[in-house]
N, C-alpha and C positions, 0 to 999 in steps of 0.2 A: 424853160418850161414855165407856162403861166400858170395862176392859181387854180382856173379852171380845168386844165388840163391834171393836175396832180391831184386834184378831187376825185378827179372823172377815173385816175388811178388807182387812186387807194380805194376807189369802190370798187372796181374789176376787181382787185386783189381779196378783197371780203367775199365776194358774190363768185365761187368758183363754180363752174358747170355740173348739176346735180348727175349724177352716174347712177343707170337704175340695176334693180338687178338686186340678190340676198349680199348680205357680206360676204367677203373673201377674205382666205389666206394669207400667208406670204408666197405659198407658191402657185396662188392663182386658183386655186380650186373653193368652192362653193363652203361655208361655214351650215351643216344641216344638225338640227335638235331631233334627239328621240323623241318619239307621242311620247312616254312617260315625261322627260324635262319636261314635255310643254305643255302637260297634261298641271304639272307641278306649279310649274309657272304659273299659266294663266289662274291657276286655284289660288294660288299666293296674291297672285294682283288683285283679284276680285276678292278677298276676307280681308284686304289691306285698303282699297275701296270704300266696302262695307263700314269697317271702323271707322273710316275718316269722316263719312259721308251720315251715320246712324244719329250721331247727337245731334246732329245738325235740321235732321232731318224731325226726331222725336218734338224738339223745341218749336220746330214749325206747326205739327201737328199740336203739342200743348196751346202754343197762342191760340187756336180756336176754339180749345174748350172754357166754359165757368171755370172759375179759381176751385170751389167746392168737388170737380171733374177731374184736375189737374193730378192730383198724388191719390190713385187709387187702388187697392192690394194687387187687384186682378186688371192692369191697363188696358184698355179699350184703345183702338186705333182710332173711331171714331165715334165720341159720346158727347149728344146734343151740340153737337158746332154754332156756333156762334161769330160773329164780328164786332159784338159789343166790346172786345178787348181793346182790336184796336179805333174806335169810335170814341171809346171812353179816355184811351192814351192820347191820342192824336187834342180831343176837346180838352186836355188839361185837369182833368178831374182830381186826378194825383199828380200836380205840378205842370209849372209853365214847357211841358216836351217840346214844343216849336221855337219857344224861347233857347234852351238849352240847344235843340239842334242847332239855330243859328248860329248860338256862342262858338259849339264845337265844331262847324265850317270854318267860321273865321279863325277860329284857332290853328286848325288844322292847315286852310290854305295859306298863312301867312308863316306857318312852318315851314310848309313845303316850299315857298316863294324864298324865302330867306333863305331857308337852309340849303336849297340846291347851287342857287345862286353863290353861296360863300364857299362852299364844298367846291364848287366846278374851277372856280377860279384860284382857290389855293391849289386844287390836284394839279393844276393846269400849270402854276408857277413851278411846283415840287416836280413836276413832269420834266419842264423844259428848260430849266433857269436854275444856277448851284449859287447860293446864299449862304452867308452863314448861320447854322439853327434851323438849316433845313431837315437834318438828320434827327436833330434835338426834336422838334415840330412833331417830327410822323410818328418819335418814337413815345409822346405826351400823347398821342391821337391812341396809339396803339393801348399804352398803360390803366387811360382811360376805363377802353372796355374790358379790363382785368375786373375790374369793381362791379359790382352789385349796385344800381341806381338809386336805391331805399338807403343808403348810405351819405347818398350829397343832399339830401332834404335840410338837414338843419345847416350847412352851411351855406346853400344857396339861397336860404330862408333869411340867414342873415341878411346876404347881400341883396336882396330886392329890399327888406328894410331899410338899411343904408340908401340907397337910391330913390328910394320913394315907389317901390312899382308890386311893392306886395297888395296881391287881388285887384291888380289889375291884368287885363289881357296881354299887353305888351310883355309882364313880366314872366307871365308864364310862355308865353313862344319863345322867347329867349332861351328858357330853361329847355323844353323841347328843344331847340338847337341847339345847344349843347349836348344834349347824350344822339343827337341823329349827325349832326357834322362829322365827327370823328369816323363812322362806318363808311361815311357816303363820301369822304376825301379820298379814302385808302381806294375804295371801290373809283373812282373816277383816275383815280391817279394810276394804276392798274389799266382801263381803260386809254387813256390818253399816251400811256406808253406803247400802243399797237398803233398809233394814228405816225404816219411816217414825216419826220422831221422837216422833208422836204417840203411840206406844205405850208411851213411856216417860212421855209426862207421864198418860196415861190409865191407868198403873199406880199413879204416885204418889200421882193422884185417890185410887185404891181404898184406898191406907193402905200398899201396897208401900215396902221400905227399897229403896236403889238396887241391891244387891247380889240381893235378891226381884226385881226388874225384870229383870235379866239372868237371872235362875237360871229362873223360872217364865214370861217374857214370851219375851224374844228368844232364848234358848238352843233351845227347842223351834220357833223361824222360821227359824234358821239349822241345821238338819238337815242339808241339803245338803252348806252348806261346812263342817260339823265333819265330816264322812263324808268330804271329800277330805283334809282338813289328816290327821285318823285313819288315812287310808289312806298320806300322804305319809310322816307320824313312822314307821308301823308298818314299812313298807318299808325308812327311813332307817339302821333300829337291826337291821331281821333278815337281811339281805344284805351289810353291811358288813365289809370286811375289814380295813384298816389301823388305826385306831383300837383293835378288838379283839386286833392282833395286837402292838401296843407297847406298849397298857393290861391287859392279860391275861395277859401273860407271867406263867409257872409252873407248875405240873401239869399234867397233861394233864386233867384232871374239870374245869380253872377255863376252857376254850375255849367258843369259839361253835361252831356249826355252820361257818359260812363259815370260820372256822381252821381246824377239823378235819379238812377237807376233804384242809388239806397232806397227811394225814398218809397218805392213798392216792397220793401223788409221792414217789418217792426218788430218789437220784442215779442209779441202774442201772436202774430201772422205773419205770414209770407205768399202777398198776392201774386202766384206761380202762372194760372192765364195770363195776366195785365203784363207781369215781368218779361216771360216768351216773347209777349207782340212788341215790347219796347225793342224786344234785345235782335227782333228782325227785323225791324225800323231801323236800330242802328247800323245793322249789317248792311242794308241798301246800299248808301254812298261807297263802301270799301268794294262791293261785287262792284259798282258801274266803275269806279276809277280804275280796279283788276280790270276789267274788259277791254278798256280804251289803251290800255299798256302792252295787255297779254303777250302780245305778237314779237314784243321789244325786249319781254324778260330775262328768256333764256339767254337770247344771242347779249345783252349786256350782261348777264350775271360770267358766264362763260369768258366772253373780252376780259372783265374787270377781274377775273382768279387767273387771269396770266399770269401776269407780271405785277410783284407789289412795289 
């Protein structure tokens, strides 16, 4: 069997012929809900909806009002709208924001670049190959996320002092990979356990090195769950605030977005329009990058809770 042919297998074996029709039983007859359950149901989903969807929503509507509009006893849905919010965020009036954004892309994609990158290819050893300190390895990954992250600030503080790389950007993606690597090993290595052995020895047939096997064989099988782990990193690094705020100390140009934020709080006020339109500025990037994955989510988060 050549490598092409065992690809061409293991996707048959993912892609089973969809069967229409309501669920069934074990003995073949029809699974049917009273109106009441579904009367229940669909009430439950749309007040579970509502919740998810309402802050999100009110926020969007605050960014268009004046700040003075913003916290009012009797809230208006809509009162004097405006776009001076975001006109005035975006020109920088309260801080370099396109500065900041920039910072927190680069930060963000060089997380994500690293971090999937190092995840994919330890799951991928831990997967297929028995070392010693393997067991040791997944079971530090796991321990890991026991802990509370607000807990490794002063020692990882250390260590970028030691190194030279406190408030620089290198040192904080680092540190981002470190609390996103451990989730997105377990999740790949999970994942790479449903990818059939045979595709590794049906590469090596063709003259593939082991590092060719991963890069051209299994890399393109596991789409899915690099699109979740991608999506986990990217998230990890562009939303985060304390890490940013004790590794980044100094200028104001050297912040993220999520620190910048502060700088619409002060002791006397709190500019609640200007904050709204930042804080759906910053949401932009995470809805496009969610859009461009969606499709890959489920079926990698689903593969990768198989098997750990």
């Amino acid at each position: 069997m050549t490598a092409t042919e065992a690809v061409v297998q293991t996707e048959s074996r993912r892609s089973p012929p969809r069967r229409g029709g309501p669920p069934q039983r074990s003995d073949g007859r029809a699974l049917r809900r009273s109106p009441l359950a579904s009367v229940g149901l669909h009430a439950a989903l749309i007040m579970a909806s509502f919740i998810a969807i309402f802050p999100i929503f009110w926020v969007l509507v605050t960014s268009f009002k004046p700040d003075e509009n913003a916290l009012e006893t009797t809230p208006k849905l809509i009162n004097e709208p405006t776009v001076n919010n975001y006109s005035e965020v975006l020109a920088g009036d309260f801080g370099p924001f396109l500065t900041w954004f920039g910072n927190s892309l680069l930060i963000a994609g060089l997380t994500t670049v690293i971090g999937v990158f190092i995840s994919a290819t330890t799951a991928y050893a831990v997967s297929r190959f028995r070392f010693p300190g393997r067991r040791s390895m997944m079971l530090s990954f796991l321990v890991m996320q026991m802990f509370p992250f607000v807990v490794l600030i002063v020692p990882l503080y250390n260590l970028l002092l030691t190194f030279g790389l406190q408030g620089s950007v290198i040192g904080l993606v680092l540190v981002y990979c470190t609390t996103a690597i451990p989730f997105c090993t377990y999740l790949l290595k999970g994942y790479f356990d449903t990818i059939p052995i045979d595709i590794d020895e049906a590469g090596r047939v063709d003259g593939l090195s082991p590092f060719g096997v991963f890069w051209r064989l299994i890399l393109p099988l596991a789409r899915p769950g690099i699109a979740v782990t991608a999506f986990y990193a990217f998230l990890t690094a562009w939303g985060e605030v304390g890490f940013a705020s004790a590794f980044l100390s100094g200028n104001s140009e050297g912040k993220t977005l999520a620190v910048g934020l502060q700088s619409f709080v002060s002791q006397t006020q709190v500019l609640w329009g200007h904050l709204a339109a930042a804080s759906i500025l910053i949401a932009l990037p995470a809805v496009v990058v969610f859009y461009l994955v969606q499709r890959s989510l489920v079926s990698g988060l689903a593969a990768g809770g198989v098997k750990g």
